[in-house]
C-alpha positions as CSV (number, residue, x, y, z in Angstrom):
1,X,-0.8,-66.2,9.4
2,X,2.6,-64.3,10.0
3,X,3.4,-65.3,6.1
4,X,0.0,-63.4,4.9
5,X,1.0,-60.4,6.9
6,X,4.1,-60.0,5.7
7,X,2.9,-60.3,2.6
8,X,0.0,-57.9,2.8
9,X,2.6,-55.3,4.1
10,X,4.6,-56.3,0.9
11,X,1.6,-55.4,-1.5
12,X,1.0,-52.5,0.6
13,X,4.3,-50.9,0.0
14,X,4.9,-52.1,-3.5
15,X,1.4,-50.2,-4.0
16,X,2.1,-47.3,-2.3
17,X,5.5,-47.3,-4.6
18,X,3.5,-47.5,-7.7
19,X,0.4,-45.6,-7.0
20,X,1.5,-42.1,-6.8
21,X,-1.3,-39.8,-5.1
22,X,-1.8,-36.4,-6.6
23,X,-0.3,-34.6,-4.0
24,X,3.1,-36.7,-4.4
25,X,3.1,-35.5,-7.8
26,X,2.4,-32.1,-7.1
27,X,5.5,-31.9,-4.4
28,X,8.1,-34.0,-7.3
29,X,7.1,-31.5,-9.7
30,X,8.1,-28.5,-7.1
31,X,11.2,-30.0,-5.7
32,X,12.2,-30.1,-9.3
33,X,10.9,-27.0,-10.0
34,X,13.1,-25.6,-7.2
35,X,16.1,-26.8,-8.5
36,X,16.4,-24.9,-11.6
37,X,15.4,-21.9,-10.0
38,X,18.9,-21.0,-9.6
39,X,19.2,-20.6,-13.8
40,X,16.6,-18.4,-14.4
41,X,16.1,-14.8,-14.0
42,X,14.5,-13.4,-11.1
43,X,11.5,-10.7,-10.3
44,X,10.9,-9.5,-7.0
45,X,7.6,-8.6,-6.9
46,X,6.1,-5.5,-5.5
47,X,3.2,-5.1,-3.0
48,X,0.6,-5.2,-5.2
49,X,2.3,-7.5,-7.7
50,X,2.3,-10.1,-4.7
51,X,-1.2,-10.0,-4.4
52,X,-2.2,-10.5,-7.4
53,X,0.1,-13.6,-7.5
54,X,-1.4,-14.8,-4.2
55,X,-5.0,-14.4,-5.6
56,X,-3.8,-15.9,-8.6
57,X,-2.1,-19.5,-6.4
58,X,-4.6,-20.0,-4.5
59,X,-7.4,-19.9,-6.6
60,X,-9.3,-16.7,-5.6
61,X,-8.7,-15.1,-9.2
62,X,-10.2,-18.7,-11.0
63,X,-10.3,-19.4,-13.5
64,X,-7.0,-17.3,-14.2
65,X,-4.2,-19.4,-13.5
66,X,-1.7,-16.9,-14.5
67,X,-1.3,-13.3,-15.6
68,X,-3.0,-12.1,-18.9
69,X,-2.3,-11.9,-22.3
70,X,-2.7,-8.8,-24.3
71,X,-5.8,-10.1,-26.1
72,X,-7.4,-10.7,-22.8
73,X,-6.6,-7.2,-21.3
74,X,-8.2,-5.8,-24.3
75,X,-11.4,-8.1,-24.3
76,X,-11.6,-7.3,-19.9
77,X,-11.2,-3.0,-20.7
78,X,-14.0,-3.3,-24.0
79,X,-16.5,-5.6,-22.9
80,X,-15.7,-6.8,-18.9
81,X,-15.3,-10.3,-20.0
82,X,-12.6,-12.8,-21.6
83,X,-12.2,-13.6,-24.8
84,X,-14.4,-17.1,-24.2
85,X,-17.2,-14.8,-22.8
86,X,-16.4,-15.1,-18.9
87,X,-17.4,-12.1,-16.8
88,X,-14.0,-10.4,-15.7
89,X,-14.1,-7.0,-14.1
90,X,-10.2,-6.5,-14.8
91,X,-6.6,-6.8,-16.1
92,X,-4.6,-8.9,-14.1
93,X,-1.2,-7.9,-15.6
94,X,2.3,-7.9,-14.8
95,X,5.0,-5.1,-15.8
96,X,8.5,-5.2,-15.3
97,X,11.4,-3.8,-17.0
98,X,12.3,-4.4,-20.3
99,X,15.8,-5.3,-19.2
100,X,14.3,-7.7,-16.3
101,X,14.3,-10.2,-18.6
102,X,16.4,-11.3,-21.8
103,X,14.4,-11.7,-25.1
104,X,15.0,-15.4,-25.1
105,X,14.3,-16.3,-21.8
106,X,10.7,-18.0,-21.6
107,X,10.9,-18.4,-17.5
108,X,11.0,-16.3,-14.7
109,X,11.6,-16.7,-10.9
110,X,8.5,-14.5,-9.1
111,X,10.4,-13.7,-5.5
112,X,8.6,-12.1,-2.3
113,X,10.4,-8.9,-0.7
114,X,13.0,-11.1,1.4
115,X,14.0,-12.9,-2.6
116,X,12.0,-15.9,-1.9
117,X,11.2,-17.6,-4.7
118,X,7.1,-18.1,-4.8
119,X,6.3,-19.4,-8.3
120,X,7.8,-19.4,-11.9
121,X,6.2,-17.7,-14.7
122,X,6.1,-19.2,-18.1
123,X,6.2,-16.2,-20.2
124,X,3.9,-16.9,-23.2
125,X,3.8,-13.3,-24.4
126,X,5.7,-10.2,-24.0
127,X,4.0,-6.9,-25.2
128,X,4.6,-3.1,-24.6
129,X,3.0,-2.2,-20.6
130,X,-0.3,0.2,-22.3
131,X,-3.0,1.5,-19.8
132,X,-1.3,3.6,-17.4
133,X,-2.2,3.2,-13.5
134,X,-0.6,4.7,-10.5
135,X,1.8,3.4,-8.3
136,X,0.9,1.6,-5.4
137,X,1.8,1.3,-2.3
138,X,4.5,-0.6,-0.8
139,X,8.2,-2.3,-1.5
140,X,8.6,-1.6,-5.4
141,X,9.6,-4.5,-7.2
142,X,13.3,-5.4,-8.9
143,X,14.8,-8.2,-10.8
144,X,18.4,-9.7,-10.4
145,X,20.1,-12.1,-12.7
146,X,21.7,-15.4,-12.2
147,X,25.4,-15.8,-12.2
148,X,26.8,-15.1,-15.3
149,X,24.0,-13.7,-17.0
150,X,25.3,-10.1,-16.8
151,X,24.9,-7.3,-15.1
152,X,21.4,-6.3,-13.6
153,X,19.9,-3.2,-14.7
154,X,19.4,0.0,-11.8
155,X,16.1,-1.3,-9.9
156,X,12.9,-0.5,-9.8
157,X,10.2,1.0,-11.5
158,X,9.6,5.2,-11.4
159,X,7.0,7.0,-8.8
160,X,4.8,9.7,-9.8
161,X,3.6,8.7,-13.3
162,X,1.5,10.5,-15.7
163,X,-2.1,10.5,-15.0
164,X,-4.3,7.3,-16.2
165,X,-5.8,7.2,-19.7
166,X,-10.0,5.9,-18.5
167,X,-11.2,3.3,-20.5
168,X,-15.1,2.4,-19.8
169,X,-14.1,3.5,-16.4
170,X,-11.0,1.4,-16.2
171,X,-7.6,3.3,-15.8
172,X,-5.2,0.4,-16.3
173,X,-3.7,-2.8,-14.6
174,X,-3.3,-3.3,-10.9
175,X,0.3,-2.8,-11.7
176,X,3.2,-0.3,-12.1
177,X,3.0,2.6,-14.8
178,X,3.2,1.9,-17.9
179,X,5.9,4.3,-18.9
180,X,8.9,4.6,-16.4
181,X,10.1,8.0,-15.0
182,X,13.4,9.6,-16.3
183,X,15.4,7.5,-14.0
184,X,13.9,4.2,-14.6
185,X,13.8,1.8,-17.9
186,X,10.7,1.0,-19.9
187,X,8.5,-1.6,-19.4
188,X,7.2,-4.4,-20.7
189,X,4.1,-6.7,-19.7
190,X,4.8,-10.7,-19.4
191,X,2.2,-12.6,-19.6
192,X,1.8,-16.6,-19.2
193,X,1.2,-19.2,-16.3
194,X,2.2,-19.3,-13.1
195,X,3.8,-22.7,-11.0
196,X,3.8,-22.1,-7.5
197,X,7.4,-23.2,-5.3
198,X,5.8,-22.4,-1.9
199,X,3.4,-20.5,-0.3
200,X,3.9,-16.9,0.8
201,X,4.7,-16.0,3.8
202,X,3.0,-14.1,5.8
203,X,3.2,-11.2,8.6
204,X,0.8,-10.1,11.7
205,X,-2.8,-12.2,11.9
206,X,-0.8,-15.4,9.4
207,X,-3.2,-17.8,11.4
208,X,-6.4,-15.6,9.7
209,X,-4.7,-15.5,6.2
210,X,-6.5,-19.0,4.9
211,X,-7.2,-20.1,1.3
212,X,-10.4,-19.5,-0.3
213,X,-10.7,-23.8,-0.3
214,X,-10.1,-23.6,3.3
215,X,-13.1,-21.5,4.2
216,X,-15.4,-22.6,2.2
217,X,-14.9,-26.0,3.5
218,X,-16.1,-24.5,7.0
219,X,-18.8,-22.4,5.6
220,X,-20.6,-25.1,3.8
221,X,-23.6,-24.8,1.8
222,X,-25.8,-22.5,3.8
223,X,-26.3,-19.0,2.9
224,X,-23.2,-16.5,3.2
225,X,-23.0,-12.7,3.5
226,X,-19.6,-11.4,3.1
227,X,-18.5,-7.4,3.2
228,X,-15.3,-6.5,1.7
229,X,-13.6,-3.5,3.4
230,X,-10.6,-1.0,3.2
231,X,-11.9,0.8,5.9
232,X,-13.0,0.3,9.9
233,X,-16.9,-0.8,10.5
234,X,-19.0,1.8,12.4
235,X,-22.0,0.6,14.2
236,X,-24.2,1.6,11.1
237,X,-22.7,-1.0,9.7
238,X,-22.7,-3.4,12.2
239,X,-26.3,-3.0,12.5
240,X,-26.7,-3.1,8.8
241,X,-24.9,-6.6,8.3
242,X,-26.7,-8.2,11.4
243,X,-30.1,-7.0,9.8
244,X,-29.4,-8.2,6.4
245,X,-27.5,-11.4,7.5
246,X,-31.1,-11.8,9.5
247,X,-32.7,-11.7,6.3
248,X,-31.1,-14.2,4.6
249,X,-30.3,-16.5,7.1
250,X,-26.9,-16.4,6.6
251,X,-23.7,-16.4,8.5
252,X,-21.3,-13.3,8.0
253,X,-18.0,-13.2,6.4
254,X,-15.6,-10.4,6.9
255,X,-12.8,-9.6,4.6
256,X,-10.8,-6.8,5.7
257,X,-8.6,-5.8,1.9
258,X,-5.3,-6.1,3.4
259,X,-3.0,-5.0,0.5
260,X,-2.5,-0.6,0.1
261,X,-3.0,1.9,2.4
262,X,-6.7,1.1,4.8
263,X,-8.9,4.0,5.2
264,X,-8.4,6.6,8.2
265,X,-6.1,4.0,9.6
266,X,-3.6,3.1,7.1
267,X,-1.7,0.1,8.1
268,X,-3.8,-3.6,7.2
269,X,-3.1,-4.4,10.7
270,X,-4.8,-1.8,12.3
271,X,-7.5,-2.8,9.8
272,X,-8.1,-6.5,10.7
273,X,-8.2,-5.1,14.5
274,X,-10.9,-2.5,13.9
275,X,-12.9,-5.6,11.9
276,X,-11.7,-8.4,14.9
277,X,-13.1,-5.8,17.5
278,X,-16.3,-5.0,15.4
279,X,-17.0,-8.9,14.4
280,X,-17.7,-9.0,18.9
281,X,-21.0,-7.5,18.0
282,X,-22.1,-9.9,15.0
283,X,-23.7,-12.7,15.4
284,X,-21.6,-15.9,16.3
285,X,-19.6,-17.7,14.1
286,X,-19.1,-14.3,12.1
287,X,-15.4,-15.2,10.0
288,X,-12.8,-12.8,9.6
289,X,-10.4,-13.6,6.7
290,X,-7.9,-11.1,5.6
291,X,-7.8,-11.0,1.6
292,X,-4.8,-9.3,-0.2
293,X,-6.3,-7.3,-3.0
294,X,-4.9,-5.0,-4.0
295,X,-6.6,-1.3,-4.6
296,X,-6.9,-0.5,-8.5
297,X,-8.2,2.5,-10.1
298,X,-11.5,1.3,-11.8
299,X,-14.6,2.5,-11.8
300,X,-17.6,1.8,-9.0
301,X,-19.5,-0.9,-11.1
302,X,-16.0,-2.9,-11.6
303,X,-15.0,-2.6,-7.8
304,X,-18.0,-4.4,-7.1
305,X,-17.8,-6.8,-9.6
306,X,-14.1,-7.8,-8.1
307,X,-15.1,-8.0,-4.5
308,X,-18.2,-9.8,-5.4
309,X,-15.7,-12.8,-7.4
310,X,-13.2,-12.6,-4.8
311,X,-15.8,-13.2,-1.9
312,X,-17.5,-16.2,-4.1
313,X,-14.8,-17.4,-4.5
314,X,-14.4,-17.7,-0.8
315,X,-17.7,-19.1,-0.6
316,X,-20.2,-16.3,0.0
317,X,-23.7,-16.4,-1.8
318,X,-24.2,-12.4,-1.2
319,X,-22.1,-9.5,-1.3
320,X,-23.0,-6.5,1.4
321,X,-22.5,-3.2,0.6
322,X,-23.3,-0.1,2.4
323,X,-24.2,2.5,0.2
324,X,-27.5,3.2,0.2
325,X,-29.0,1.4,-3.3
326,X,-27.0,-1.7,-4.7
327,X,-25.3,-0.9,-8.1
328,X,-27.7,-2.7,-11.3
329,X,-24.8,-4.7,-12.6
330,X,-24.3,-8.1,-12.6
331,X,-21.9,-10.2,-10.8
332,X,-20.5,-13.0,-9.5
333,X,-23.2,-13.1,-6.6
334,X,-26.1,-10.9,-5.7
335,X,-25.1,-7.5,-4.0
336,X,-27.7,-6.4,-1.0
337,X,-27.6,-3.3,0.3
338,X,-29.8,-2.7,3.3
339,X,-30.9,1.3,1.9
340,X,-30.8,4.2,3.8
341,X,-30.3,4.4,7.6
342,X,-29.7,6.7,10.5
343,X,-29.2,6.9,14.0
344,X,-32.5,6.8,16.6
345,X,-32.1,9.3,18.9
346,X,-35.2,8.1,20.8
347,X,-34.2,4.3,20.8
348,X,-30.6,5.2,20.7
349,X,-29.7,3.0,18.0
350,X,-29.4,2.8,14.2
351,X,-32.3,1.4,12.4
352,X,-33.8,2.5,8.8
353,X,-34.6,5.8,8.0
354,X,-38.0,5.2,7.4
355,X,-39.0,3.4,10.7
356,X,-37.3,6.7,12.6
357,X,-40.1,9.7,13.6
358,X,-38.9,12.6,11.5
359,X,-36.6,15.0,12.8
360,X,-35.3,12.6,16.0
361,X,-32.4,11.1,13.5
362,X,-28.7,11.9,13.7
363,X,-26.9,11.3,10.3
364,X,-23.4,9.7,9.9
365,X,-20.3,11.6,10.4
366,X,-19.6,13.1,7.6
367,X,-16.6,12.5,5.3
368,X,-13.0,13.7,7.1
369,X,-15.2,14.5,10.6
370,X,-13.9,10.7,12.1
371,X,-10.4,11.1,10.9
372,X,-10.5,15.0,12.7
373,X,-11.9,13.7,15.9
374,X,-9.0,11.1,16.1
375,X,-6.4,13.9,14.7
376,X,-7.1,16.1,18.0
377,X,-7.3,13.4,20.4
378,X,-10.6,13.9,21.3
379,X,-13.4,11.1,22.0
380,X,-14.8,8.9,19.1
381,X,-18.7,9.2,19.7
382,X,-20.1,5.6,21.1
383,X,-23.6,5.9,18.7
384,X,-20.8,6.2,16.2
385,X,-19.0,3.0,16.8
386,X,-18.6,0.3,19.7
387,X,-16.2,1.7,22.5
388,X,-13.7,-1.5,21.3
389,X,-13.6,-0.3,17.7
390,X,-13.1,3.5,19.0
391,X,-10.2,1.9,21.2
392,X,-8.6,0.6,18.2
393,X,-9.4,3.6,16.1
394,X,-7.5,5.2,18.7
395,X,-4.0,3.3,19.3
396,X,-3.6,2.6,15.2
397,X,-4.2,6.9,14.3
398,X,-3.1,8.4,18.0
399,X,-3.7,12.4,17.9
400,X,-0.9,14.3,16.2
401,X,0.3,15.4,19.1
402,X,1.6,11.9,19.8
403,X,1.8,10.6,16.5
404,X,5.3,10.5,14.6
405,X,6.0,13.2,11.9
406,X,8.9,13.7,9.5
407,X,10.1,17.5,8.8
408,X,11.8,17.2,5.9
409,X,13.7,20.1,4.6
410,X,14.8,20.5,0.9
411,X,16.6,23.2,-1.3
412,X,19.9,24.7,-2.3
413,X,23.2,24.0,-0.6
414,X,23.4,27.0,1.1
415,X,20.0,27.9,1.6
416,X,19.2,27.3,4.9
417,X,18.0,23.8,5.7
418,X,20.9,23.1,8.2
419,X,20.2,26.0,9.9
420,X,16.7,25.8,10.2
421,X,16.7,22.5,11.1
422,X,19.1,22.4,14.0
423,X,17.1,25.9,15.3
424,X,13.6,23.8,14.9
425,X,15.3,20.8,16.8
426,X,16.6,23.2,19.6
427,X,13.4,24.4,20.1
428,X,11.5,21.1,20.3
429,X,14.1,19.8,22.5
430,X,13.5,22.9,25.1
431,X,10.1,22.5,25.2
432,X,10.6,18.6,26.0
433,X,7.4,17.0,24.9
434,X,8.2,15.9,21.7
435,X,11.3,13.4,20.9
436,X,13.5,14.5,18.0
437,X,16.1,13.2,16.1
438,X,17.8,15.7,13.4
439,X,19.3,13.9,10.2
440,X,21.0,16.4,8.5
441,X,23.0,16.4,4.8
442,X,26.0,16.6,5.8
443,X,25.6,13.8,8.8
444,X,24.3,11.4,6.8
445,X,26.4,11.7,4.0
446,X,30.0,10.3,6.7
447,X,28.2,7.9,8.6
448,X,24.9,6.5,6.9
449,X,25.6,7.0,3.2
450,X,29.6,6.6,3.3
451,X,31.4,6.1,-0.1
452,X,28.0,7.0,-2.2
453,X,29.1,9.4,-5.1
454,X,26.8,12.4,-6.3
455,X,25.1,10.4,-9.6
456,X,21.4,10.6,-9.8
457,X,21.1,6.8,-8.8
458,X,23.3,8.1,-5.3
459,X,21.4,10.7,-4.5
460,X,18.2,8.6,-4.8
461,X,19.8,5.7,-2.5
462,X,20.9,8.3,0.2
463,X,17.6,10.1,0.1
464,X,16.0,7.0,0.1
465,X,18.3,5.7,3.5
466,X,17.6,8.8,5.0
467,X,13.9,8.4,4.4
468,X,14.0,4.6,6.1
469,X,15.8,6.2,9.3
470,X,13.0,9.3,9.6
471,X,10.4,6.3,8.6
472,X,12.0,3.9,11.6
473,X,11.9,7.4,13.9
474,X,8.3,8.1,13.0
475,X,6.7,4.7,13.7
476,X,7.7,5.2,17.4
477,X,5.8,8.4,17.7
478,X,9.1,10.9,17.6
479,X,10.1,13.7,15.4
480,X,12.8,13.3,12.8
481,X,13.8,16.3,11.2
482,X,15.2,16.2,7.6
483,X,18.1,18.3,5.8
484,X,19.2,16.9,2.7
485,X,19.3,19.2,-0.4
486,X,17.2,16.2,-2.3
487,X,16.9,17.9,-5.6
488,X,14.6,15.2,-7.3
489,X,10.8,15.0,-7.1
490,X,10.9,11.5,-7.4
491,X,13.1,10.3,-4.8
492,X,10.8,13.2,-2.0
493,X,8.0,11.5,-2.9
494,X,9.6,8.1,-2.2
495,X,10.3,9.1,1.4
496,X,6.6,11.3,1.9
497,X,5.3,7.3,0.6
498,X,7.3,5.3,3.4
499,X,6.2,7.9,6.2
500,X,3.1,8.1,5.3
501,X,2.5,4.3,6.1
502,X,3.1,5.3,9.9
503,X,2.8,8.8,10.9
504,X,3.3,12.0,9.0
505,X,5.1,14.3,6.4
506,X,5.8,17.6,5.7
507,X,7.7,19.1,3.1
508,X,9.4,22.7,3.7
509,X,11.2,24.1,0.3
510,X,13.9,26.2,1.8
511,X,13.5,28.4,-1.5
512,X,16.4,31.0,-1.2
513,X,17.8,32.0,-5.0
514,X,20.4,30.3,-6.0
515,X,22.5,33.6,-6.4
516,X,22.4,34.1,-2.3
517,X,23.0,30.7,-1.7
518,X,26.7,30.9,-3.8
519,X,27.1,34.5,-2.0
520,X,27.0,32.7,1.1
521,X,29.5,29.7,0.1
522,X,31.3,29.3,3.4
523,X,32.9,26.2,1.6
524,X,33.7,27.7,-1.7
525,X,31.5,24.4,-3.2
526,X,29.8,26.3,-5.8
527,X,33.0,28.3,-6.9
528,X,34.6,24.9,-7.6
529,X,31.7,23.6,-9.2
530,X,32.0,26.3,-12.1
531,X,35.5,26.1,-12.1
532,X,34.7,22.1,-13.1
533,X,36.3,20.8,-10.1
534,X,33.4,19.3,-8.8
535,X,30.6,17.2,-11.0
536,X,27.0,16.8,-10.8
537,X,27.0,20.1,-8.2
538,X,22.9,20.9,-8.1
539,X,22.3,25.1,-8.7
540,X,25.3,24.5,-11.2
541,X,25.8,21.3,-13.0
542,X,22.5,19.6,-12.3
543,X,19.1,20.2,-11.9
544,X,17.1,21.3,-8.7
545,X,13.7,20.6,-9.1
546,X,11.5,22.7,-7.0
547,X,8.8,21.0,-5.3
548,X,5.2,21.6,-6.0
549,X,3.7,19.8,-2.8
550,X,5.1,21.7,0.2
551,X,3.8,22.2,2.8
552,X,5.5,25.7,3.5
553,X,7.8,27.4,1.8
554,X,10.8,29.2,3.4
555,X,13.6,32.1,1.8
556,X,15.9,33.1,4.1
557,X,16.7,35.7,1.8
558,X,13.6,37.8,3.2
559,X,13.6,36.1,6.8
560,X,16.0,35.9,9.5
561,X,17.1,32.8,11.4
562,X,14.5,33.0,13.9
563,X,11.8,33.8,11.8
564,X,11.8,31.2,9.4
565,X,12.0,28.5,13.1
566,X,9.2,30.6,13.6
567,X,7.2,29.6,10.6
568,X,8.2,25.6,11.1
569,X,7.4,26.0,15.0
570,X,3.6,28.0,13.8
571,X,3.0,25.3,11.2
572,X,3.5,22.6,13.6
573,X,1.1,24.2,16.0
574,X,-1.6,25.0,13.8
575,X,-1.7,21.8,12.3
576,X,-1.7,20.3,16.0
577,X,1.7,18.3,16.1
578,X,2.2,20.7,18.9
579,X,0.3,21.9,21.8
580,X,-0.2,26.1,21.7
581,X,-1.9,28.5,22.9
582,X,-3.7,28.9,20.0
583,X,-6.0,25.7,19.1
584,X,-5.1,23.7,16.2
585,X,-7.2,24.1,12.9
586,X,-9.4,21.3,12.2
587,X,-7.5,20.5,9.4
588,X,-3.4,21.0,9.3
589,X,-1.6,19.8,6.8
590,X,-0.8,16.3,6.7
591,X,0.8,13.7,4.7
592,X,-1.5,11.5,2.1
593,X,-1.2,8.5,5.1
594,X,-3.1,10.5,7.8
């Protein structure tokens, strides 16, 4: 007896040595996959680059396996399918530098923001980046060689590119422009497969961020509603989804869009709170999942037609949406809308239009009047939304006079900005409410920016660490107050871009002439500079360009000291950063996050 066990254990492992399962396969051909990473090129991919590449691994984006050649883009913008005739609302591109990557090289590393290698691209085709989109939001992407391979170019794509060329109501790939700014290289698309290393790792709510395999395994086949969302649920909504899911007999599925900027709210996080805290009034067994898709500039009918793939491929059998008729185009599943509805005063609850005696409705805030209520602090109306969502409204878009702001002065050495700033930060340090932290030129330039020389690429880094120490100052609700000269457009709108993901901007153009500013040259900096003593001086030997998004404009030329503090202070007020005397407008200006 001991002789047949010992044998059968024999067999057993011989067999297990011989018969490979799938999944050992699959792990060989990464581990060796990982260890000629360190030969090839890398691309670290930007925010909405990673999401795509995420949609791509785990299936979500199937039958794509990797990102699309230039004959598919074409056949997606002309006729919203692939060349073999499947439906596909959109490109699914990737753009990097032409410099990224040498001519020869047919591989590329794909890394996440921390240089992480996620997947290797086989690049099958290189062709110029056509179909301009705009930038999106988050970490921009940039490349580094391996040793020996040369030197890398200046990272990262440009900001602020030229407005999208439409094409059947597509304006271009999910991706960066197409055409780089004056600072930046051109681009090129790659295009090819993609071999995933590892899985990506993930920040707040990980334990919600499953594969599309994984939840339709718990979903089964029953019937399954799913609403795709950048923005908080209102109790419309909620009553809309539990009417329709009703209908159907099917169990809900939420999926918050947790790549960008989320409506009213900004942050994803905030956005898979408001959903978590709205799912407590669905019905049970309602799923939350988090997708990462990234926001791109189609049209209506092809929005629909990706959130309607996405969510099959997840397992739904319906797609929900709330406006008031369901678009006639076809998709991946049905899309249900549940038509128009508004709030029963009578029954004190929302409920079709047509089942509600006329003139006892209440219609639904209207567009701007949520995000003003939560701007001035005051009480998010419970026939609006659930007091839980209205909590979380609350704490992830606190009023403005809590929430953090960046005052960020630009213009002329000599202008002013100093001056102004440290009179604005004397006066919000008497009145005591506010915290403040003033980061001025000068400052900045011997401790945070030490040894950086005054070339374009520099200035852009020093702006750019001034704008991560205002961005840090923001996020815990205090004031940081800007006073760089920052003579590029670009690199301002960089910093307005990282603020806006956590509190708010404003831009003040100190604009006095450049003839008063070199009349006032305590440091004799401007005679030098046309005496060639000093390079790359901006008024002199480099260009100032003037912004065309400020907030308020400022020359101390025409105003004294206290006047132009004055104007900050009254902007401030009126836009209801600060408490007055006078109430705040309804709407002050505001960076594009709040």
């Amino acid at each position: 007896m001991a002789g047949r066990h010992e044998a059968a254990r024999a067999a057993s492992s011989l067999d297990g040595a011989t018969r490979r399962t799938e999944v050992d396969v699959a792990a060989e051909a990464v581990t060796g996959l990982a260890a000629g990473l360190a030969s090839l090129p890398s691309w670290t991919l930007d925010e909405g680059q990673l999401a795509d590449l995420e949609l791509l691994l785990s299936g979500a984006f199937a039958p794509l396996t990797g990102f699309m050649t230039a004959a598919e883009v074409a056949s997606v913008c002309e006729s919203g399918t692939l060349p073999d005739g499947t439906a596909w609302p959109v490109p699914v591109t990737l753009d990097v530098p032409e410099d990224a990557v040498p001519p020869a090289q047919r591989r590329l590393a794909l890394n996440d923001p921390e240089g992480v290698p996620l997947a290797v691209l086989d690049i099958s085709e290189r062709s110029a980046a056509v179909g301009l989109s705009p930038p999106r939001a988050g970490r921009r992407g940039r490349h580094a060689r391996p040793e020996g391979a040369g030197p890398a170019a200046q990272p990262t794509r440009a900001a602020g590119a030229a407005e999208p060329v439409m094409t059947d109501g597509f304006a271009g790939a999910a991706g960066p422009a197409a055409a780089a700014g004056p600072a930046g290289p051109a681009l090129v698309r790659l295009s090819g497969p993609v071999t995933k290393c590892r899985d990506p790792e993930h920040g707040p709510f990980r334990q919600l961020r499953r594969t599309p395999a994984q939840v339709r395994a718990e979903l089964g086949d029953d019937p399954v509603l799913a609403f795709a969302t950048r923005r908080p649920l209102n109790a419309r909504q909620i009553g809309q989804l539990r009417h329709e899911a009703g209908q159907l007999r099917a169990r809900l599925l939420l999926l918050p869009l947790v790549t960008g900027k989320a409506d009213v709210i900004v942050t994803p996080e905030a956005l898979v709170r408001t959903v978590r805290a709205a799912a407590r009034h669905l019905p049970p067994g309602t799923l939350v999942v988090p997708v990462p898709l990234a926001a791109r500039d189609v049209g209506a009918e092809r929005e629909i037609k990706l959130r309607a793939l996405v969510a099959a491929s997840y397992g739904a059998t319906h797609l929900f949406t709330d406006e008031p008729e369901a678009p006639a185009v076809p998709a991946a599943i049905p899309v249900v809308s549940a038509g128009d509805w508004a709030y029963d005063r009578a029954a004190e609850v929302w409920r079709p239009l047509s089942l509600i005696e006329p003139g006892t409705e209440r219609a639904d805030l209207a567009m701007g009047e949520l995000e003003d209520l939560l701007d001035r602090g005051e009480e998010v109306p419970a026939w609006f939304t659930p007091p839980a969502v209205a909590a979380e409204l609350r704490r992830a878009r606190p009023p403005r006079t809590e929430r953090g702001l960046v005052i960020f002065l630009t213009g002329l050495s000599g202008s002013g900005k100093s001056t102004i700033a440290r009179g604005v930060r004397d006066a919000l340090s008497e009145r005591g409410d506010r915290s403040v932290s003033l980061l001025d030129g000068d400052l900045v330039r011997d401790l945070l920016s030490a040894g950086l020389t005054f070339s374009r690429a520099d200035r852009d880094l020093n702006i750019a660490r001034i704008g991560f120490v205002a961005t840090e100052v923001a996020r815990h609700g205090g004031i940081a107050i800007c006073a760089p000269i920052a003579p590029y457009a670009q690199a301002r709108a960089r910093v307005r871009g990282m603020v806006s993901e956590v509190g708010d901007f404003l831009l003040v153009h100190v604009a006095t002439p450049v003839q008063v500013c070199e009349a006032r040259d305590r440091k004799g900096l401007y005679a030098k500079a046309r005496s060639g003593l000093i390079d790359n001086f901006t008024g002199v030997s480099d260009p100032y360009e003037e912004p065309t998004d400020a907030e308020l404009t400022i020359d101390t030329s025409a105003m004294s000291r206290q006047q132009s503090v004055d104007a900050v202070l009254h902007l401030l007020t009126v836009g209801g950063w600060l408490r007055g005397d006078e109430p705040p407008e309804t709407r002050g200006p505001a960076g594009p996050g709040h």
